[in-house]
N, C-alpha and C positions, 0 to 999 in steps of 0.2 A: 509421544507426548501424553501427560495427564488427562482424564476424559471424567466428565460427572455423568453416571445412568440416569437416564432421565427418567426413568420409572422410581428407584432408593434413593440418587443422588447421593451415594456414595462414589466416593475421588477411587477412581483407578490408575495404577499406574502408567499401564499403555493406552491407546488409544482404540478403546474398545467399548461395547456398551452387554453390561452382565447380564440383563434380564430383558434383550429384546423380542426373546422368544414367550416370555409370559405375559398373555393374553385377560387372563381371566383363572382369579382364586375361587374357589370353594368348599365350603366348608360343610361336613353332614352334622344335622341337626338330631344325629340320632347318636354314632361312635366318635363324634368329633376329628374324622378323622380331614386335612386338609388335601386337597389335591389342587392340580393346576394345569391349563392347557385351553381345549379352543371349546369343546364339546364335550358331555356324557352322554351316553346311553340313555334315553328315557330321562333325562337330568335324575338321574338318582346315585348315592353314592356305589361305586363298583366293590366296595368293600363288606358294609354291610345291607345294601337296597335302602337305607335312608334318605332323605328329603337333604336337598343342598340348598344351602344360604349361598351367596355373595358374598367375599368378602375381600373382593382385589381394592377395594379405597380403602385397608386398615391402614394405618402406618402403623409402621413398629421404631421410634425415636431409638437409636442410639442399640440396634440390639444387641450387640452383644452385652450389654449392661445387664441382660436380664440374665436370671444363671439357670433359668431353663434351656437358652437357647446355648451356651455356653456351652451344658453338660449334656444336649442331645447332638450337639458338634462332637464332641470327645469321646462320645460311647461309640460313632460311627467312624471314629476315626480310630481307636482301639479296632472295632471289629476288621477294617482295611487290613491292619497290621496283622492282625490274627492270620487269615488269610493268606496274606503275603511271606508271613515268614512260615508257614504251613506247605505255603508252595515249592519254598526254596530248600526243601527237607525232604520233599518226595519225590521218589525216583520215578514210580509209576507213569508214564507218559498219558495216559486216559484219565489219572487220577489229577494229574497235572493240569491237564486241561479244563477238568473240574474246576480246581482251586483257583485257575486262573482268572475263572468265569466268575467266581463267586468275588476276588477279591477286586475283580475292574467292577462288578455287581455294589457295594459298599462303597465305590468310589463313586457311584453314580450317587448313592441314597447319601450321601456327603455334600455332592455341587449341588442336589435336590435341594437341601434344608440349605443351603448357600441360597439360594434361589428364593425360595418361599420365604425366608427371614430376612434376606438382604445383608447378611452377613458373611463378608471376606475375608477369608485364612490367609493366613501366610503358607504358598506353596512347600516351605522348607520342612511344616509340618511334616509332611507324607517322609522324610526322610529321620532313620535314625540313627541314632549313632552306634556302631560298635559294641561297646560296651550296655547298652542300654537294651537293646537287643538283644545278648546275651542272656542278660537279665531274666528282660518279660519269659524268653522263649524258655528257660530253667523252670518259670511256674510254669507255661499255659501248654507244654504240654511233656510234663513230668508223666511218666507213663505209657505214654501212644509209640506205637508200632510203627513205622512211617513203610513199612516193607511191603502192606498188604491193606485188602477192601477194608480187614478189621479196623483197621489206622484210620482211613477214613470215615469209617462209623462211629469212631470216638471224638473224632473230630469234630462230625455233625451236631452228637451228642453234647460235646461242650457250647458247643457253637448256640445250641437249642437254649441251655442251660444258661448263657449269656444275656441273649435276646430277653429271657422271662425275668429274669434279674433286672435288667434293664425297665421292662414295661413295668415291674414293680413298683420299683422307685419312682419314675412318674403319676404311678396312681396312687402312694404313697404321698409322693410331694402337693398333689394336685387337692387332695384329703386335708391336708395342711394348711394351702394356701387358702389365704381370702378371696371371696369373691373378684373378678376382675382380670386381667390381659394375663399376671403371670400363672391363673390360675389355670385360663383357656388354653394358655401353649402347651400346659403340662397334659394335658386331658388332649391336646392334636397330637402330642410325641408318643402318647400311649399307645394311641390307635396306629402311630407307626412304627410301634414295637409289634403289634398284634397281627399286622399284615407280614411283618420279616417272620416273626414265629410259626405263621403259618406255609411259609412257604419253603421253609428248612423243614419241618418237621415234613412237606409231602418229599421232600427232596430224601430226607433220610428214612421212608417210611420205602420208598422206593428201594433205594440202597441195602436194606437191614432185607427185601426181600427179594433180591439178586444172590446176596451171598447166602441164604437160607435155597436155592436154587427153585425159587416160587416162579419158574418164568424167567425168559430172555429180557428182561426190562432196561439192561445198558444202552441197547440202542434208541430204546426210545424214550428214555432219561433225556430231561432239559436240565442244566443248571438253571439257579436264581434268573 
């Protein structure tokens, strides 16, 4: 049966409640960046050690109406895909296991901002079609190797090159906007462009010196 979360009050379809796990928002008053959960550290942000605000009483009416939250949905739902069909192209079994990591990794940073926005996709999203797929996968990776670690450090490399394009346009939009709610989402989505950029670039810094033979580092390589 239909179910309203008591915390968004957004209609679910089954009988379920989307945000019973989030406790408590906050927000750093230094990189804007938003997080959520029960505790911090020292209450400081874990991103950059800035000071945290409160902000689990915001409401955000109607969000998907705002087209930050809109277009930070769809950059992370692109990056899934990216991922996913990167996986289904490499034979590498280790390298697969990578990819695989990375792309359930975007699926999470997906129901994240589901979470924190209170905004619900249509599952049918994550699927595409045939022909569409053919598509994207013609441009995103015109080029690459899928036979070797090189494949995958171009991978990274686009991947990197994504991410920063991405945090771009947020602090471009954010420069733009007027003061006020859609200016702050854009300046919280940057700072979680900032924290993906950084953690692909140690991922690929790592990778770029395995195949340079700098040290046994696969084994003790984490994906995202």
């Amino acid at each position: 049966m239909p179910s309203t979360c008591p915390k968004c009050r957004q209609v679910l379809e089954e009988d379920e409640v989307c945000c019973a796990q989030v406790r408590y928002t906050w927000k750093c008053t230094s990189c804007h960046k938003l997080s959520t959960g029960f505790a911090f550290p020292y209450g400081k942000c874990f991103l950059c050690g800035g000071a945290l605000e409160d902000v689990s009483d915001r409401s955000i009416q109607d969000p998907m109406g705002y087209q930050a939250i809109r277009d930070a949905l769809q950059f992370e739902l692109n990056a899934y895909h990216y991922y996913r069909m990167a996986l289904e192209r490499t034979p590498d079994h280790e390298e697969r296991v990578i990819l695989d990591y990375m792309a359930q990794n975007e699926l999470d940073h997906l129901h994240e901002l589901e979470e924190k926005y209170h905004a619900h996709l249509d599952p049918q999203v994550l699927t595409l079609s045939p022909k569409v797929e053919e598509l994207l996968a013609s441009e995103m990776f015109a080029g690459i190797d899928f036979g070797g670690q090189k494949g995958l450090l171009r991978l990274y490399e686009r991947a990197v090159e994504m991410e920063k394009r991405t945090r771009a346009y947020f602090l471009d939009a954010a420069e733009k906007a007027p003061t006020g709610l859609q200016r702050d989402l854009y300046l919280e989505l940057a700072a979680e462009e900032e924290e993906h950029v950084a953690l692909l670039e140690t991922e690929m810094h790592h990778l770029d010196a395995e195949i340079h033979g700098e040290g046994d580092v696969r084994a003790s390589r984490r994906p995202l």
